[in-house]
C-alpha positions as CSV (number, residue, x, y, z in Angstrom):
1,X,0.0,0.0,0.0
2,X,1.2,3.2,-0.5
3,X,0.7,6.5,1.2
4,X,1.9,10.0,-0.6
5,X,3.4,12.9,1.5
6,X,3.4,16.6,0.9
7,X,4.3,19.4,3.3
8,X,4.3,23.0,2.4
9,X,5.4,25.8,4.8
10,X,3.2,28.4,4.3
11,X,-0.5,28.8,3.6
12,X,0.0,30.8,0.6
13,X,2.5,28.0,-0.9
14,X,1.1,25.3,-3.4
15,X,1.4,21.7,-3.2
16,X,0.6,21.3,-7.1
17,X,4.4,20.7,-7.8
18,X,4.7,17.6,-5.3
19,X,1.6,16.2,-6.0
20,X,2.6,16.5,-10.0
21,X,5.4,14.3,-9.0
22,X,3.2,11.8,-6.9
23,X,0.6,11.2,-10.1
24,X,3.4,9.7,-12.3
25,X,3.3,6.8,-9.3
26,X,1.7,4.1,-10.9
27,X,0.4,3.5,-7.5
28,X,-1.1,7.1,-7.0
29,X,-4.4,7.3,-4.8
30,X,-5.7,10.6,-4.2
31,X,-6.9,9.1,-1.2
32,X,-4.0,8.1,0.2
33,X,-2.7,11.6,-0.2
34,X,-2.1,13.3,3.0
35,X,-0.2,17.2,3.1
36,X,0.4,19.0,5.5
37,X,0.7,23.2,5.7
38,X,3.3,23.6,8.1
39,X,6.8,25.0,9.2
40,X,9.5,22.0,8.3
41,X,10.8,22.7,12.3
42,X,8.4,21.1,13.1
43,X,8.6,17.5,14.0
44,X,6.7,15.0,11.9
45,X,5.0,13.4,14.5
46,X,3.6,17.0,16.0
47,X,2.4,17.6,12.2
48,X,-1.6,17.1,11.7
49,X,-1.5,15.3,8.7
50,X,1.6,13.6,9.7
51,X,0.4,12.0,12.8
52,X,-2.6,10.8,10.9
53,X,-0.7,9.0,8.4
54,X,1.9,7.5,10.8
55,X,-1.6,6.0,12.8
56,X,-3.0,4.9,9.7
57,X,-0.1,2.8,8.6
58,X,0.7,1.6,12.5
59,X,-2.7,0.8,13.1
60,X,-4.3,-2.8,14.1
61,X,-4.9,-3.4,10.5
62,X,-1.6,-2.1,8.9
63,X,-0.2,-3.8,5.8
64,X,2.5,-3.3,4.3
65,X,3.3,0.3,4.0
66,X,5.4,2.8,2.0
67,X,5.2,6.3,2.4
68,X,6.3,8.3,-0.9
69,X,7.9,12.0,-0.4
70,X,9.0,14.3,-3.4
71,X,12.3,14.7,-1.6
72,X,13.1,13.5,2.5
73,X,13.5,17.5,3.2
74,X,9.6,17.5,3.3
75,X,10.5,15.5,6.4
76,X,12.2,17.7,8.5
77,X,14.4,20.9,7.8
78,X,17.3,19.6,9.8
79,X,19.4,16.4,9.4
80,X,18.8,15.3,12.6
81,X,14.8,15.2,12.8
82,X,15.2,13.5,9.2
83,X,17.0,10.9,10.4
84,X,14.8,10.3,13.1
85,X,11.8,9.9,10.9
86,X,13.8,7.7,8.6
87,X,14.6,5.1,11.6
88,X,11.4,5.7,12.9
89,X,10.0,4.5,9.9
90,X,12.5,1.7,9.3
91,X,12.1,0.4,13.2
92,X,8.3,-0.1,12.0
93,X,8.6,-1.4,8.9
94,X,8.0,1.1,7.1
95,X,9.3,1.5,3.1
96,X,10.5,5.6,3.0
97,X,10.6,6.0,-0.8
98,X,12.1,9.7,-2.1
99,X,11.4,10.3,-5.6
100,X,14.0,13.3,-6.2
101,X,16.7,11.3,-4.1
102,X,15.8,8.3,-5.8
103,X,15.8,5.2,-3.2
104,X,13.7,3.4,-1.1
105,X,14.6,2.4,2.8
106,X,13.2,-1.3,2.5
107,X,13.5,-4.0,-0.4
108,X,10.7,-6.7,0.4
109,X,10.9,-5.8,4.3
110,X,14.7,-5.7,4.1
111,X,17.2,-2.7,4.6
112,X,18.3,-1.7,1.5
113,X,21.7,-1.6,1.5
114,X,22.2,1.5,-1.0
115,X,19.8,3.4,1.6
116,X,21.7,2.2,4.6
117,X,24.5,3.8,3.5
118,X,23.4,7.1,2.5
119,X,21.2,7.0,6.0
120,X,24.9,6.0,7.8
121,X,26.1,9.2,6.3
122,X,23.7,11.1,7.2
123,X,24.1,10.0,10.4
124,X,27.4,10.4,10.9
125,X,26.8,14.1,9.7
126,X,24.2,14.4,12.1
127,X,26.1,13.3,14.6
128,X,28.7,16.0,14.7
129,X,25.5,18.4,14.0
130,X,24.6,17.0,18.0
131,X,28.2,17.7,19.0
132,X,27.7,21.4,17.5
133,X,24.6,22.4,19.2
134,X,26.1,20.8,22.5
135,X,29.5,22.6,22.5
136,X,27.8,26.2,21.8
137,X,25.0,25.1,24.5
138,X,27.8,24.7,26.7
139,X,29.9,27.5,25.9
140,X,26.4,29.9,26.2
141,X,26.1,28.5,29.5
142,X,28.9,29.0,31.1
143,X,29.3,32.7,29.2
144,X,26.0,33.7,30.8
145,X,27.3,32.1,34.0
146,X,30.1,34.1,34.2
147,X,27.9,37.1,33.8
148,X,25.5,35.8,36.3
149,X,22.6,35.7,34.3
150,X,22.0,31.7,34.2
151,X,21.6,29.9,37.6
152,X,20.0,26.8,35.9
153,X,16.8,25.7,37.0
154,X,15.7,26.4,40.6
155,X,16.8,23.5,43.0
156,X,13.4,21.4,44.2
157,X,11.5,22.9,40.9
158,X,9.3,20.4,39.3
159,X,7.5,20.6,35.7
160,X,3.5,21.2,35.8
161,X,1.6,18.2,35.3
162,X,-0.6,20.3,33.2
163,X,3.2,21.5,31.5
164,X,4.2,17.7,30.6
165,X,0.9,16.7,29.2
166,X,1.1,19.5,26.8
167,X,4.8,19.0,25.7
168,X,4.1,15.4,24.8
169,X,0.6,15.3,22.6
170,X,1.8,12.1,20.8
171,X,2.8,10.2,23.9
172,X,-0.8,10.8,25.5
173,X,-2.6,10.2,22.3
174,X,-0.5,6.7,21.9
175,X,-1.2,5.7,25.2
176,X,-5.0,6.2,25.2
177,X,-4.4,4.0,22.3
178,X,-3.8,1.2,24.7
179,X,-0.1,0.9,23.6
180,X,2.5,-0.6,25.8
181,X,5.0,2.4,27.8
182,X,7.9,0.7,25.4
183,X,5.8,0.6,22.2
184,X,5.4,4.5,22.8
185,X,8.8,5.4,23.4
186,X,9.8,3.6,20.1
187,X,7.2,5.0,18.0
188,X,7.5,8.5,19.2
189,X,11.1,8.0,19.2
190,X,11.4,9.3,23.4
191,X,12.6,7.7,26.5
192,X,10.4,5.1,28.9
193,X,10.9,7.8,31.5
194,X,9.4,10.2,29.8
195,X,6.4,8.0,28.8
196,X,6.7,6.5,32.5
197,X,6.1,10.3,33.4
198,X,3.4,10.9,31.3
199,X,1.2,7.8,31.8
200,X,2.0,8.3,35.9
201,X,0.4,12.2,35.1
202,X,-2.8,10.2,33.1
203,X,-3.2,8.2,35.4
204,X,-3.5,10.6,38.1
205,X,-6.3,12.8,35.9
């Protein structure tokens, strides 16, 4: 089965080009169409349309899926949240196929090994992206430190209950689904504490 992709940033941007791209599919279902009119900082999971199509092709009747992009920067606007889609998908069996990069993530429910490799680079790159934003984290820190303007958070603070269940819409939503605490930390790619946290909050409501 496959599922077709689009994200535009703006409201006053068209889709037409993408979805030009998607008809020459042999497979093309306007149905199966899903876009989404959003900033690409945002994570795919937090995207409406996103999070629709990622239930649709986890859900209890799931077959086979691949999801078609016209090019894996509709997934994210950094390397880092791309790769994270792309293993999300891959973790779930899910066939990422990029028409402008031209390869698919799974060959009859197998890595493919062309993909692999240009995922590996990617992460490798994305890597040292992490090291980056850490590094000038730290070096912001302890600049403001030194001018007394960051003490960190207060000692004994706590987040809001009301604070965690709105940071984490995806980890609720999968969680009233009846999922499992490690089921939802893979999907939604976060921690079991952090799920722990949130379903010890729902449970509480």
């Amino acid at each position: 089965m496959y599922y077709y992709y689009s994200r535009i940033s703006t409201l006053s941007q068209n889709s037409s080009r993408q979805i030009a791209n998607f008809k020459m599919h042999s497979e093309f279902n306007p149905e199966n169409l899903f876009i989404d009119k959003v900033q690409g900082n945002v994570p795919f999971l937090e995207r409406p349309e996103a999070s629709k199509l990622f239930d649709v092709v986890t859900g209890p009747d799931k077959k086979s899926a691949t999801i078609v992009v016209d090019s894996i920067d509709r997934l994210g606007r950094n390397l880092i949240d791309i790769l994270n889609t792309i293993e999300l998908f891959t973790a779930n069996g899910i066939n990422l196929k990029s028409l402008k990069e031209g390869f698919e993530t799974l060959v009859n429910g197998e890595k493919n090994p062309i993909a692999m490799v240009v995922v590996s680079v990617m992460g490798s790159i994305a890597e040292m992206e992490r090291n980056r934003i850490k590094e000038r984290t730290s070096e912001g820190i302890k600049i403001a430190q030194a001018k007394g303007k960051f003490k960190g958070r207060r000692p004994g603070s706590v987040q809001s209950n009301a604070r965690l269940l709105e940071r984490h819409p995806n980890i609720v939503k999968k969680l009233n689904k009846g999922l499992t605490v490690r089921e939802v930390a893979e999907i939604v790619g976060k921690s079991t504490t952090t799920v722990m946290k949130v379903k010890k909050v729902l449970g509480a409501a």
